[in-house]
N, C-alpha and C positions, 0 to 999 in steps of 0.2 A: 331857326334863328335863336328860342328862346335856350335851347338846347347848345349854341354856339356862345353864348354871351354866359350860362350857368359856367360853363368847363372854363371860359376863358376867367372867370371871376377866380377860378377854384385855383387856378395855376398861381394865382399873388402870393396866397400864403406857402406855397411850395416853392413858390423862385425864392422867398425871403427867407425862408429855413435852408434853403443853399447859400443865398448870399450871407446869412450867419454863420454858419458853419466855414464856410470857405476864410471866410476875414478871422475867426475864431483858430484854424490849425493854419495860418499862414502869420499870425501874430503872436498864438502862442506855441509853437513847433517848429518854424518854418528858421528859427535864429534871427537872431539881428541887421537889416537889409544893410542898415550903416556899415555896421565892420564890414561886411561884405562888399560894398560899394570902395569903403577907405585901402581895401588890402592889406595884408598882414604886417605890414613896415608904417602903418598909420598911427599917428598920437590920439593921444584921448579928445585933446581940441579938436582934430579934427573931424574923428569921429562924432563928434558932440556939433559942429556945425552941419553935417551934413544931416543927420537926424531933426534938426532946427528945418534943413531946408525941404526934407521930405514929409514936414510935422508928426515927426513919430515923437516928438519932445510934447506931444497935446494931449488931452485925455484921450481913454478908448474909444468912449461917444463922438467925442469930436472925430477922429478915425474913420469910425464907422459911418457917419453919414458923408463924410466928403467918400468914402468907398462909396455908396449907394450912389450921388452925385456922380461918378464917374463912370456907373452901369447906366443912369438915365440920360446922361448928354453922351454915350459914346466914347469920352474923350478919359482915355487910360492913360494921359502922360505918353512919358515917352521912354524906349526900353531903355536899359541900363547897359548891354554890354554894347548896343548901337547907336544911342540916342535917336533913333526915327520914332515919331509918334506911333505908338503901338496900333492907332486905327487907321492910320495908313500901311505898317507893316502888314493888317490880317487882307486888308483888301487891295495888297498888288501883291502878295501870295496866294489869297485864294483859286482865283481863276487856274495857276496850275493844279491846284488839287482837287478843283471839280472836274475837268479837262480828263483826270485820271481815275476820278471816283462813277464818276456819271455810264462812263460806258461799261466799269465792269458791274455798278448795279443792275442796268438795263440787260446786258449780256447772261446775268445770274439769272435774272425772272426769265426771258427770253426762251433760255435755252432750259432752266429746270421743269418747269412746269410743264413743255409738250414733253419730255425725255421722262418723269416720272408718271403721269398717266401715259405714256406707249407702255411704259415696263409693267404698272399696273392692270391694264389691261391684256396681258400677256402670263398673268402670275401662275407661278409653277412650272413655267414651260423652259426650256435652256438657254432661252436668249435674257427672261428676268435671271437665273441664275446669273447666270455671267457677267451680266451688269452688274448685280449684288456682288460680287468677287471682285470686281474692278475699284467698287468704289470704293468695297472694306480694303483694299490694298492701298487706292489714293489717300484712304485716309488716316493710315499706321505714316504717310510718308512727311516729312518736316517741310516745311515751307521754306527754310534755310535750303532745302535740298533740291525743291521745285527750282529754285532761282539760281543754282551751283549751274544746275543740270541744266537749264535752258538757257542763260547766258553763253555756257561753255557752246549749245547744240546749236539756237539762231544766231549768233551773235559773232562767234569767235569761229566755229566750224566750217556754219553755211551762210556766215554773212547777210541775213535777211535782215537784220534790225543793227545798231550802235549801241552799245551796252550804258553809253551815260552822253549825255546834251539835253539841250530843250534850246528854243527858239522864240522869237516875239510874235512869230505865226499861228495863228491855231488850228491851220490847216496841215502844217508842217510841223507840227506840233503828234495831232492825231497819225498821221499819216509813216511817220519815221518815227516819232520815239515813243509815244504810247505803247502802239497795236502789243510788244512785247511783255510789259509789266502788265497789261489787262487782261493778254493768256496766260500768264503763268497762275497771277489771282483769281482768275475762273477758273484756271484748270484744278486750282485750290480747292475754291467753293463748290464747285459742280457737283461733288461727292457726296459730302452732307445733305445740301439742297435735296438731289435726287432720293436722296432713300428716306428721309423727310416726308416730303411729299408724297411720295409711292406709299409710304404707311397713311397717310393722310386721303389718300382717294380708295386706298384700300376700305376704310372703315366706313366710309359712303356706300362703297361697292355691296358691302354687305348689308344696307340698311335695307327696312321693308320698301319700300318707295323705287326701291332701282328695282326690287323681283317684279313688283307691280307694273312698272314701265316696260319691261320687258315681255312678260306676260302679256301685254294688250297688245304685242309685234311693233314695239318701235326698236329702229334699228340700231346697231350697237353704236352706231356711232353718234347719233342720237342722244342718246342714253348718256353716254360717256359727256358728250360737249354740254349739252344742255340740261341734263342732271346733276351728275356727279363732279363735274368740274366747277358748275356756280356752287352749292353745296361745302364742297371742298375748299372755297376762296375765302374763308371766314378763318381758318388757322392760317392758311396761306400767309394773309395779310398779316394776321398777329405776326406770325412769326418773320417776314421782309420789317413790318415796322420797330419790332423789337432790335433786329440788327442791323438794322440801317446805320443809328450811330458807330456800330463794331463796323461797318464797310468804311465808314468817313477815320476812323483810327484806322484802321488795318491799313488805307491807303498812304496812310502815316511812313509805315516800314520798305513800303515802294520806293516812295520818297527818296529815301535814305540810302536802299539798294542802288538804287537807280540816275541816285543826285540831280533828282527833279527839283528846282525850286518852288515848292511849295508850303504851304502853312504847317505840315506835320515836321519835314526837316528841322523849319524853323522852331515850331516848338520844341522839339528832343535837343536843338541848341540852346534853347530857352533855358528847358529842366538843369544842365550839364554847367549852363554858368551862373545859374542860380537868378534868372532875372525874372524877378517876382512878377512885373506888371502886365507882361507877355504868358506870362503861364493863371494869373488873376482872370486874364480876359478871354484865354481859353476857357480852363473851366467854367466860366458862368456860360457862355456860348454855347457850348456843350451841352448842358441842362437845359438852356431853352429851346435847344435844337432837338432836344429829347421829347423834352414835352408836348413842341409842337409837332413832332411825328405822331406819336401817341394819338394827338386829338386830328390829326388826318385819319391816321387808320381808322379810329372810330366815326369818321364822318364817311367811308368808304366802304362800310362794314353795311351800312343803309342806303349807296349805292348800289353793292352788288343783290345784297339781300333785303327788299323794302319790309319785309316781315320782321327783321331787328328793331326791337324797341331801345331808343336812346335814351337813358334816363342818368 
């Protein structure tokens, strides 16, 4: 606990040097919200009231804590090229983009980690060959080309899937328009993951403690599950917690391919008409959503391995 309340202290001064910085290249880089708002056929007055009504006519300080103010109550106003409260936009978009994100995370751990220890338990022999040849091929290939190629193949050829919908169901939801965008993005990930991994159980494999266990006649399999695979969960995890935020973006371009209503759609419409208070209340979101991954993996880090000292 005293371990959980240190890291959570520690995060203040890192969310506040984002929330600086963020208000800092959105004030001073980001252009003038007003003209933006007014359109290029706008007078000066008018320009000048709207800037009045957004308080960008206040000082910077004044600014910046009604900014802070609008990260501690939630409430971002409301977007500019739709007028809907930006915290009701993030949360009746989300739900599609967890819907999309959740299954191809679970699918990634699922499927990499038995698929890199079989291969590393097998090292040298023709079957790790060829999986090493497979994945260095998956992974020279574009993900523009995964999604050409399996559209054209499920989709439009054999019919298994609808290349773009989504529905109010989230059974009907998973069921029809998912299952397609979450193989194509595993069929992504799977590559990396796997050979990842397979170096990472490899480097257990060699340690003095797996000869030893073996030596006293425990069996490989043994060996394998309850040695080198807990062992092994310690990058494992670093490396899931590290990209976890890259899976919640990447599921971003699904989105998009796939014309799922989602929160990444709507963001990339965000960036595109330049509507500050929707792309403001991602990035801080983001950040915190970083951080608190971070401080999971390291609370799971002393799950798998209670020898880890948390300091």
């Amino acid at each position: 606990m005293a371990y959980l309340l240190r890291r959570l202290w520690q995060m203040v001064p890192t969310l506040a040097g984002v929330v600086l910085l963020v208000f800092v290249l959105f004030n001073a880089f980001g252009g003038d919200p007003a003209e933006i708002l007014a359109g290029l056929n706008a007078t000066p007055e008018q320009i000048a009231a709207i800037r009045q009504e957004l308080g960008l006519d206040r000082p910077w300080y004044v600014q910046l804590g009604r900014f802070v103010g609008q990260i501690l109550s939630f409430d971002w106003g409301r977007s500019w090229a739709t007028g809907e409260p930006v915290a009701q936009l993030f949360a009746s978009r989300l739900p599609a983009t967890l819907t999309v994100m959740l299954p191809i995370l679970v699918l990634e751990v699922v499927l990499s980690i038995p698929l890199a220890l079989a291969v590393a338990a097998v090292r040298g022999s023709l079957t790790d060959r060829a999986i090493m040849v497979l994945t260095t091929v998956a992974l020279s290939i574009s993900f523009l080309v995964y999604v050409i190629v399996g559209q054209w193949l499920f989709a439009f050829r054999l019919g298994w899937f609808p290349v773009q919908g989504w529905s109010d169901s989230a059974w009907t939801n998973l069921l029809r328009y998912v299952p397609l965008p979450v193989l194509l993005a595993v069929a992504v990930s799977l590559a990396p993951q796997t050979r990842l991994y397979r170096s990472f159980f490899l480097d257990e494999m060699g340690q003095d403690y797996v000869r030893t266990a073996r030596a006293k006649g425990l069996a490989e399999r043994t060996v394998l599950l309850k040695h080198v695979l807990r062992n092994a969960m310690i990058p494992i995890l670093t490396n899931i917690g590290a990209g976890l935020p890259g899976v919640f973006v990447g599921s971003f371009l699904i989105e998009v391919f796939f014309s799922i209503p989602g929160l990444g759609r709507e963001v990339l419409l965000a960036v595109n008409r330049s509507d500050y208070p929707v792309i403001q209340a991602f990035t801080i979101y983001i950040a915190v959503l970083t951080m608190a991954i971070n401080l999971l993996t390291d609370l799971l880090y002393k799950a798998v391995d209670p020898r880890v000292e948390l300091k």
